[in-house]
C-alpha atoms as a printed R data frame, in Angstrom:
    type eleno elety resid chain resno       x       y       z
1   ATOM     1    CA   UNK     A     1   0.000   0.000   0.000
2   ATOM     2    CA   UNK     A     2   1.369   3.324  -0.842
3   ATOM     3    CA   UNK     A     3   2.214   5.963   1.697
4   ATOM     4    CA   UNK     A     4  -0.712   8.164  -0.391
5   ATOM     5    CA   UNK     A     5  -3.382   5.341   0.539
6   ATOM     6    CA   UNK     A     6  -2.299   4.778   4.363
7   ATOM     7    CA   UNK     A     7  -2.710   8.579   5.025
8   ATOM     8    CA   UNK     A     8  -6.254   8.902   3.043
9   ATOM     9    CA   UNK     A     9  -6.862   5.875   6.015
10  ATOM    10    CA   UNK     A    10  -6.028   7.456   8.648
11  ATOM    11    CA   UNK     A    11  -7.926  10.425   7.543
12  ATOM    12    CA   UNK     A    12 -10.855   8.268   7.282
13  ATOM    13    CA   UNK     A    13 -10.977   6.395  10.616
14  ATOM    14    CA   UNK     A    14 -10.038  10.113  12.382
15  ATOM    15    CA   UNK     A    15 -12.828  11.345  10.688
16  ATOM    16    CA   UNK     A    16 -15.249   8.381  11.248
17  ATOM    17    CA   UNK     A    17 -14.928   8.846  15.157
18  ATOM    18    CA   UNK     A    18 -17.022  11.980  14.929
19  ATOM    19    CA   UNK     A    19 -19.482  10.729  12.483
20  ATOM    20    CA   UNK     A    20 -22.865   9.015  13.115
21  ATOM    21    CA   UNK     A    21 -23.187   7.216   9.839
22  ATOM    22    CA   UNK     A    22 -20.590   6.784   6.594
23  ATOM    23    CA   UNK     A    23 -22.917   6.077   3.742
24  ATOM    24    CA   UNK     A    24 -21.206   3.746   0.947
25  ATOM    25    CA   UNK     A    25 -22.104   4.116  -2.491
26  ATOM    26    CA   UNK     A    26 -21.062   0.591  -3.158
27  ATOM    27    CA   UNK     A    27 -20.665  -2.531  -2.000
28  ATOM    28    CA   UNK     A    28 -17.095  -2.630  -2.939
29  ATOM    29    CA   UNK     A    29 -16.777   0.499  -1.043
30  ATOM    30    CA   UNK     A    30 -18.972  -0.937   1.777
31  ATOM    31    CA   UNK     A    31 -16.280  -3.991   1.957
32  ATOM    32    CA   UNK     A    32 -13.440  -1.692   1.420
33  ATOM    33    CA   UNK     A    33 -14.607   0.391   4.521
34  ATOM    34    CA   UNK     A    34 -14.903  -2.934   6.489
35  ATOM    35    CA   UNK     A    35 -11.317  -4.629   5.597
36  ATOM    36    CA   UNK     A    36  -9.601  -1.305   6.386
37  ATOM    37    CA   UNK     A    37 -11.761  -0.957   9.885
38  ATOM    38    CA   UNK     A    38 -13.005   2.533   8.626
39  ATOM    39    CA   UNK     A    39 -15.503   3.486  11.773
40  ATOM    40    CA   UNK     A    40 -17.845   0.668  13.652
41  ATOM    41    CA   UNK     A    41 -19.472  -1.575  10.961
42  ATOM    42    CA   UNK     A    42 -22.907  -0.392  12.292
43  ATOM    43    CA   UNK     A    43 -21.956   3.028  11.550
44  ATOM    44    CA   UNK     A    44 -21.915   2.236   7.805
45  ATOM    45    CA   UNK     A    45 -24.940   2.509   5.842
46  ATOM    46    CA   UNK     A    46 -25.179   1.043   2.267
47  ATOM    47    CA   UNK     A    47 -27.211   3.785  -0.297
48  ATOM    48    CA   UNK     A    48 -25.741   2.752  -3.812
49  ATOM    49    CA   UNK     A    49 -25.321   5.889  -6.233
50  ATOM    50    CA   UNK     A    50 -28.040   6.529  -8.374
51  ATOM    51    CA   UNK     A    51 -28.908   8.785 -11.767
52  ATOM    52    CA   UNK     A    52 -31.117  11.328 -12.874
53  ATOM    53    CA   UNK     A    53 -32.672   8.607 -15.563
54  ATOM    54    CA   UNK     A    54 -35.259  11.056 -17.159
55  ATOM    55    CA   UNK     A    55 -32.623  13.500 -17.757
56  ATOM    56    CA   UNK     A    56 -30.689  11.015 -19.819
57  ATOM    57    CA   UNK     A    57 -33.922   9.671 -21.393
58  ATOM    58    CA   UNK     A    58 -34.870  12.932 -22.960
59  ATOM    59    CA   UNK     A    59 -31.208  14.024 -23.967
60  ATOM    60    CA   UNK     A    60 -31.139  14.331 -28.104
61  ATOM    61    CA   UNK     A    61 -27.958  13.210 -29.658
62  ATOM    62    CA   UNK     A    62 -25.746  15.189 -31.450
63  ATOM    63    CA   UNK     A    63 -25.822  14.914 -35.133
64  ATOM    64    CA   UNK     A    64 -23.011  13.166 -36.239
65  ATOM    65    CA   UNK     A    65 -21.483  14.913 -39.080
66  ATOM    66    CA   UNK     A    66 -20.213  18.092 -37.251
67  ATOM    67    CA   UNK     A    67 -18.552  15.882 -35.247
68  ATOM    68    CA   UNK     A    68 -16.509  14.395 -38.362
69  ATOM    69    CA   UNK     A    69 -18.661  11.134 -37.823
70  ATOM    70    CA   UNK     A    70 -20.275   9.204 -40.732
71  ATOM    71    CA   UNK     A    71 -24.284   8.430 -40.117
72  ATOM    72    CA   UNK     A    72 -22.973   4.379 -40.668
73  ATOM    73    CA   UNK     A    73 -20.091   4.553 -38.598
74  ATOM    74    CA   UNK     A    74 -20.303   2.400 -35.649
75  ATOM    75    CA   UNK     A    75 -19.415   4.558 -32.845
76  ATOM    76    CA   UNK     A    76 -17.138   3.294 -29.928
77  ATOM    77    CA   UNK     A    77 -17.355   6.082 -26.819
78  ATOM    78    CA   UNK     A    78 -16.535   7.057 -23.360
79  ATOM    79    CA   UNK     A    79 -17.598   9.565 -20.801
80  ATOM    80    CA   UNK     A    80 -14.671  10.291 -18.092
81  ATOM    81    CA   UNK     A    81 -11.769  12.353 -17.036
82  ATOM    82    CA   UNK     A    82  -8.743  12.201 -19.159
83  ATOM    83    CA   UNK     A    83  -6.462  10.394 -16.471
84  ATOM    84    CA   UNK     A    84  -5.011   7.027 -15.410
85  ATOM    85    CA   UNK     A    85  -7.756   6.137 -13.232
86  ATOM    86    CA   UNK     A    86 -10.367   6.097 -16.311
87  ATOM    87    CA   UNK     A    87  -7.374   5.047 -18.479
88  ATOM    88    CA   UNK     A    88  -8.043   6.624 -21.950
89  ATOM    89    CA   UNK     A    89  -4.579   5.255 -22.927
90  ATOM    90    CA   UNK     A    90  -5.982   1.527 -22.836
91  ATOM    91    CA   UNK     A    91  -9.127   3.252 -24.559
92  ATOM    92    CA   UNK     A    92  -7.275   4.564 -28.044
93  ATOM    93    CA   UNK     A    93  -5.137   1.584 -27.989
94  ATOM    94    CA   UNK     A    94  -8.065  -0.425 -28.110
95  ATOM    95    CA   UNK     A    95  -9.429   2.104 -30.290
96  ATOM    96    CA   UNK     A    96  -6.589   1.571 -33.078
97  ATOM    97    CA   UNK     A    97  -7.153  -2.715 -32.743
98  ATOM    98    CA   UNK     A    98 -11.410  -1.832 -33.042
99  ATOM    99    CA   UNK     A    99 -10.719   0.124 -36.098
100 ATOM   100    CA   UNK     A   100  -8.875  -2.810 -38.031
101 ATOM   101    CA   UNK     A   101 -11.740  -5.116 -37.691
102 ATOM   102    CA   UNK     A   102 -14.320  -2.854 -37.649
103 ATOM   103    CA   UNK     A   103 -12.857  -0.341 -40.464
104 ATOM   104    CA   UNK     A   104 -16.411   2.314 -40.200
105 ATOM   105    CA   UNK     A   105 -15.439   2.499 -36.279
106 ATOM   106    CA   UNK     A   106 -15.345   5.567 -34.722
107 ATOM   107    CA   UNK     A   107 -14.600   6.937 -31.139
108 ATOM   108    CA   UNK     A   108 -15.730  10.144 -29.047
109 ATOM   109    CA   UNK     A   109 -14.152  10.852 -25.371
110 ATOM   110    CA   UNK     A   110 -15.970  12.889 -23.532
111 ATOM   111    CA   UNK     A   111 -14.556  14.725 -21.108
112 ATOM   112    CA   UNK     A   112 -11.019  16.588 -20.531
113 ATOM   113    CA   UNK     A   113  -7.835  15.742 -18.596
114 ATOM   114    CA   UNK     A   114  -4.143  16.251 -17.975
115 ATOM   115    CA   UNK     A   115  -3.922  13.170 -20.527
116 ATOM   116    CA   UNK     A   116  -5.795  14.829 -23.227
117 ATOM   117    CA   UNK     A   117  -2.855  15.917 -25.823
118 ATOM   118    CA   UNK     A   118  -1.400  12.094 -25.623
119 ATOM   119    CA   UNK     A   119  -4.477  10.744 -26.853
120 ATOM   120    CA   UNK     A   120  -4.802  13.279 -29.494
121 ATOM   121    CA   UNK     A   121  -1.404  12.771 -30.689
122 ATOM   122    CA   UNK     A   122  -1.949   9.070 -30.504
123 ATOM   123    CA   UNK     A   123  -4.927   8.904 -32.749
124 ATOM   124    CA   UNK     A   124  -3.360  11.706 -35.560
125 ATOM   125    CA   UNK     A   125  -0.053   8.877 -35.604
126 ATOM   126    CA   UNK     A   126  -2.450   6.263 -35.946
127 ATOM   127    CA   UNK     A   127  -4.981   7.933 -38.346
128 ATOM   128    CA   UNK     A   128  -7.703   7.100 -35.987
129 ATOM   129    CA   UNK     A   129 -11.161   9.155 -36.151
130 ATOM   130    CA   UNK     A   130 -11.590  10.557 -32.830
131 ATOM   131    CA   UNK     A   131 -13.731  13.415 -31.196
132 ATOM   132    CA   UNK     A   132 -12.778  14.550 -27.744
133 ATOM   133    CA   UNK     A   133 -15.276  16.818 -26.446
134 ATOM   134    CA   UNK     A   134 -13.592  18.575 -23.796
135 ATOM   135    CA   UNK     A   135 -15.645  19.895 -21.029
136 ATOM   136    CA   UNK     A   136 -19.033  19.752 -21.518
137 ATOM   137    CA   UNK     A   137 -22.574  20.625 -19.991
138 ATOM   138    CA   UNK     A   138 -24.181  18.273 -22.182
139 ATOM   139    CA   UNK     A   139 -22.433  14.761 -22.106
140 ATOM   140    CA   UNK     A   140 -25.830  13.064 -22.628
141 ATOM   141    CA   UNK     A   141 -25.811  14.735 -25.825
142 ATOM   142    CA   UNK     A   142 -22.981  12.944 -27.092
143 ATOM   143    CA   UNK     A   143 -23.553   9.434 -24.993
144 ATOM   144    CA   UNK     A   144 -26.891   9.282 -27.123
145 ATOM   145    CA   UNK     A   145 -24.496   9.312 -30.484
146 ATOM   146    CA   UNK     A   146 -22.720   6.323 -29.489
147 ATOM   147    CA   UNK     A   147 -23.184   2.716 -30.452
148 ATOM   148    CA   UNK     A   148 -21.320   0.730 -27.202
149 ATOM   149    CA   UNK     A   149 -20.036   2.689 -24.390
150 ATOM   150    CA   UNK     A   150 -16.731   1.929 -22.156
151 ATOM   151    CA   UNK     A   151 -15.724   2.252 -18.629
152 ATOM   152    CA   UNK     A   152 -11.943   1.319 -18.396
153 ATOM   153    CA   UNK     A   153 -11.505   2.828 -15.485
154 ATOM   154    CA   UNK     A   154  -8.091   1.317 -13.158
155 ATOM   155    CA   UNK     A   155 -10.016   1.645  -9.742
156 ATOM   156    CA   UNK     A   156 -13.451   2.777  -9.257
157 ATOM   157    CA   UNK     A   157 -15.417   3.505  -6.056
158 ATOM   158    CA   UNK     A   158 -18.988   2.740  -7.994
159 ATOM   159    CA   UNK     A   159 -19.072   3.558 -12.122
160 ATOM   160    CA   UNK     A   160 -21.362   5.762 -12.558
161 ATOM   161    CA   UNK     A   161 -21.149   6.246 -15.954
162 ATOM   162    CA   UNK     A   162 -22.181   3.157 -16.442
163 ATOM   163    CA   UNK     A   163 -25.693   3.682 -15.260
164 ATOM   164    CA   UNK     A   164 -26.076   6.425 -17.466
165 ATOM   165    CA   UNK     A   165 -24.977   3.940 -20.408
166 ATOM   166    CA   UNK     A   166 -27.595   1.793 -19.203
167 ATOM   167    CA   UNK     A   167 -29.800   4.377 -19.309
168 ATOM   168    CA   UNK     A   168 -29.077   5.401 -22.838
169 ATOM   169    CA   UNK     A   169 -29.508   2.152 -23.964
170 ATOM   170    CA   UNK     A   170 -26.579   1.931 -24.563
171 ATOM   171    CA   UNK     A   171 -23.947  -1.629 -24.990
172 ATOM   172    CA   UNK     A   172 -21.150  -1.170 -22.119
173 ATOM   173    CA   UNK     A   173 -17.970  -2.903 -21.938
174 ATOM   174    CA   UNK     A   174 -16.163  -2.151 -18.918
175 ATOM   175    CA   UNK     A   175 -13.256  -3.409 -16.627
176 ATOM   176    CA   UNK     A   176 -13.646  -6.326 -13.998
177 ATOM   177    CA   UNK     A   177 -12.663  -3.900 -10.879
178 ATOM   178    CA   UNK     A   178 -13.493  -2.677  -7.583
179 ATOM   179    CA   UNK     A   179 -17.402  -1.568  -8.015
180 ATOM   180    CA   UNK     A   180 -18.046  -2.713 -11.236
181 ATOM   181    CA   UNK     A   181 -18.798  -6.243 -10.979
182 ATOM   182    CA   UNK     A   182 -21.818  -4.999  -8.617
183 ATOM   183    CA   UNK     A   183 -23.282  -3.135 -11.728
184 ATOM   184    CA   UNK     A   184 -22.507  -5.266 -14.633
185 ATOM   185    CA   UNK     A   185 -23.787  -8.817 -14.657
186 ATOM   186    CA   UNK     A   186 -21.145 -10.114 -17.236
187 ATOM   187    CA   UNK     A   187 -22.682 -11.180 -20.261
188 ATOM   188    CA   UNK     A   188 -26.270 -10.647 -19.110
189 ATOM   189    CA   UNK     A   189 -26.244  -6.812 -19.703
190 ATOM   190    CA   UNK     A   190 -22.333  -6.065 -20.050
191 ATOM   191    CA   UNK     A   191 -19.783  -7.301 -20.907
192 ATOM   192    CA   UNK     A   192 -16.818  -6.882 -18.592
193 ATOM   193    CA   UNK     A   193 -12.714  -7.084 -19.908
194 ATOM   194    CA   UNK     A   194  -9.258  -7.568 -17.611
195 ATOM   195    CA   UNK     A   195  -7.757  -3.767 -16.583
196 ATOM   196    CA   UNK     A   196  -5.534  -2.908 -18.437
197 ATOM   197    CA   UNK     A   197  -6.217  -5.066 -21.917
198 ATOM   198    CA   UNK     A   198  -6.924  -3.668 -24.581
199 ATOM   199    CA   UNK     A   199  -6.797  -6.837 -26.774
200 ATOM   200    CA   UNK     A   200  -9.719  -7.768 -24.629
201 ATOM   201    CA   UNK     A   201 -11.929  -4.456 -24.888
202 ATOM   202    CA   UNK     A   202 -11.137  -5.012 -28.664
203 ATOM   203    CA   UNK     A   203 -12.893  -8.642 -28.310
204 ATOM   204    CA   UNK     A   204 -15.610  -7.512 -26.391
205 ATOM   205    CA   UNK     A   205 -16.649  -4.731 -29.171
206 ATOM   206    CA   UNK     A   206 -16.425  -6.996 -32.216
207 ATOM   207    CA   UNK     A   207 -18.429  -9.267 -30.269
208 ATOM   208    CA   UNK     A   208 -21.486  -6.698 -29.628
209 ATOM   209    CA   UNK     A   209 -20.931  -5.777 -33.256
210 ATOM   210    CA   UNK     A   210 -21.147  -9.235 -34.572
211 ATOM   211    CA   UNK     A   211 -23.988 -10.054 -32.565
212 ATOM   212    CA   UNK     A   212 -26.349  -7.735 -32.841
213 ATOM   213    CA   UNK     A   213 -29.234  -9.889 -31.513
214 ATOM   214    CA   UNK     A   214 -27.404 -10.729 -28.310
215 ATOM   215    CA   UNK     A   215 -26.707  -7.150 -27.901
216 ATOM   216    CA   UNK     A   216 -30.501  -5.944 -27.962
217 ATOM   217    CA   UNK     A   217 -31.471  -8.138 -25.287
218 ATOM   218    CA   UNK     A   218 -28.189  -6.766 -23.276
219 ATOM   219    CA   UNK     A   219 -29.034  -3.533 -23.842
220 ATOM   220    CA   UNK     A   220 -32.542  -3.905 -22.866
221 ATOM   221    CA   UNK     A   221 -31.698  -5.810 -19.580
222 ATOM   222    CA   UNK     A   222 -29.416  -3.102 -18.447
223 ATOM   223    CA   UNK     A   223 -31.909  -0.684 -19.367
224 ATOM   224    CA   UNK     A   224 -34.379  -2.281 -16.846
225 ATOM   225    CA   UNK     A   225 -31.750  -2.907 -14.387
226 ATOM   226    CA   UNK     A   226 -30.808   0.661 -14.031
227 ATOM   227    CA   UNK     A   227 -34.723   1.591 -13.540
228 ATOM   228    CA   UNK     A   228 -35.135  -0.940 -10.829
229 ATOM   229    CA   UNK     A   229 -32.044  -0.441  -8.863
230 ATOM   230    CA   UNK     A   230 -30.368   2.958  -9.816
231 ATOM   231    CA   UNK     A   231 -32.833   6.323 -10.140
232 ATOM   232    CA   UNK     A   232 -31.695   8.820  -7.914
233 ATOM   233    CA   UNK     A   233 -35.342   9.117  -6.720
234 ATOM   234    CA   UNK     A   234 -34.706   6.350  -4.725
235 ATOM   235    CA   UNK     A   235 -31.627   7.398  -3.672
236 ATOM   236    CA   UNK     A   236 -32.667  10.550  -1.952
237 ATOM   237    CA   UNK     A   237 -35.241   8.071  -0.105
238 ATOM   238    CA   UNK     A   238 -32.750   6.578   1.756
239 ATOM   239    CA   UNK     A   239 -30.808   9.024   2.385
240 ATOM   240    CA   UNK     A   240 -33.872  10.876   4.219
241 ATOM   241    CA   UNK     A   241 -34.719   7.616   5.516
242 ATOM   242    CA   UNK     A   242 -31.434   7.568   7.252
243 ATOM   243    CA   UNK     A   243 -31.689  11.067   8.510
244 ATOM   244    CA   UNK     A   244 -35.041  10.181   9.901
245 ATOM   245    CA   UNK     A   245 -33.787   7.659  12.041
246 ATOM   246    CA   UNK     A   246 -30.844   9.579  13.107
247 ATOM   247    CA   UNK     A   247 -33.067  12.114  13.896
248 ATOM   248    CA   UNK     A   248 -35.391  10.293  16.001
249 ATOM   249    CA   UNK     A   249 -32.698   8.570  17.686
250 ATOM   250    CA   UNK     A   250 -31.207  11.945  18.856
251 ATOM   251    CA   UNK     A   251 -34.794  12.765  20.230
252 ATOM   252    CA   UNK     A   252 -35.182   9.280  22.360
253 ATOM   253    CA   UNK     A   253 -31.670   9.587  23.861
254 ATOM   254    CA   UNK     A   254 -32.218  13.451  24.951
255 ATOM   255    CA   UNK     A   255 -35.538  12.280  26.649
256 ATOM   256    CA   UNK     A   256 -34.058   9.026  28.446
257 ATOM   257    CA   UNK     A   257 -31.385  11.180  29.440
258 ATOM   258    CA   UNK     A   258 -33.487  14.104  30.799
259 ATOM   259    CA   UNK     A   259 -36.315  11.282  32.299
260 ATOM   260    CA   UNK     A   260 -33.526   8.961  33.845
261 ATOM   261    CA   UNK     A   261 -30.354  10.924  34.212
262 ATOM   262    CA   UNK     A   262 -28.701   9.341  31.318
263 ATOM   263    CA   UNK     A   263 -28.164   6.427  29.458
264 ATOM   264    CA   UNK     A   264 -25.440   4.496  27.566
265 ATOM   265    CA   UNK     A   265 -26.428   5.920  24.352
């Protein structure tokens, strides 16, 4: 463990000593908090992340051909930073192995970063067509152009990009890590590739391309998975849920302690 990682952990447990609850937006991040004795486990409170789905329903895509992108292309995209964690270097290498066996691919990054020039440069070398958005108040806009999403990231606390990609409809491809796993039922509505492998993102791709039966029903799972399990509505439930009890736990100690001179709260 790096010297970076053991102070963020100390942080944590100081800070979890004058805390009532630590809500985890995960269950990796549930188990993480666990393993690395981050507070009293029945201080932590499991309230997975959730989306705004309606606001990525009604997005409208971008046309395509400002964007330098044919209407038959077969668009390969991203949504994320432009550093290692989301690694966009493992993205435009598999970008430059998609584009031999799929030769109308395509790729969009959305999203800036201190590793945005590199991955520029990379695809001009490599004559790869690629759109990086930069910073953006409308990434829906651009998630509704593409054909099968990826999620590459190197760590991740929960992914949520890839709830929005459900929510597009979109095909996602994304790395067996942390979080993920919890999100993406390989094979049932995602596909899931090693960190770090672009040879296997490449796979993954053709696959969706080549069945395009098999990726209808994928899409459509995740689409009802992220409904069932994911809208922020229910989200903000909990959370007030939590606060309720909190709340009303707060009130029954003060009266105890007034009535009978105090308890062991």
């Amino acid at each position: 463990m790096s010297l970076k990682s053991k102070v963020y952990i100390f942080i944590e447990r100081l800070l979890a000593s004058a805390t009532d609850r630590i809500v985890c937006i995960s269950e990796a991040e549930e188990n993480s908090a666990r393993r690395e004795h981050i507070g009293r486990s029945n201080k932590l409170e499991l309230i997975p992340n959730g989306i705004d789905i309606s606001a990525v329903r009604s997005a409208t895509a971008k046309e395509r051909k400002p964007l330098g992108i044919s209407d038959d292309a077969y668009v390969v995209g991203m949504i994320g930073r432009l550093t290692p964690q989301k690694a966009p270097d493992i993205f435009i290498l598999a970008a430059k192995l998609i584009k031999e066996r799929i030769p109308q691919a395509a790729f969009i990054i959305v999203g800036n970063g201190e590793m945005t020039a590199e991955i520029v440069k990379y695809a001009e070398e490599n004559n790869l067509p690629l759109h990086v958005t930069g910073w953006t108040d409308e990434p829906y806009a651009y998630l509704k152009t593409f054909d099968v999403a990826l999620l590459l990231s190197r760590w991740e606390g929960f992914g949520l990009a890839i709830a929005e990609y459900m929510a597009a409809e979109k095909n996602v491809v994304a790395t067996r890590i942390d979080a993920i796993p919890t999100l993406i039922e390989d094979g049932v509505d995602g596909l899931l590739a090693d960190v770090d492998s672009p040879e296997e993102v490449c796979d993954k791709v053709v696959w969706l391309y080549e069945h395009p039966v098999e990726a209808s029903n994928m899409r459509q799972a995740a689409l009802k998975k992220v409904c069932d399990k994911y809208d922020i509505q229910r989200v903000a439930e909990q959370h007030a849920d939590m606060i309720r009890k909190l709340f009303n736990n707060s009130i029954m100690v003060y009266i105890f302690q007034n009535l009978f001179g105090g308890v062991d709260a």
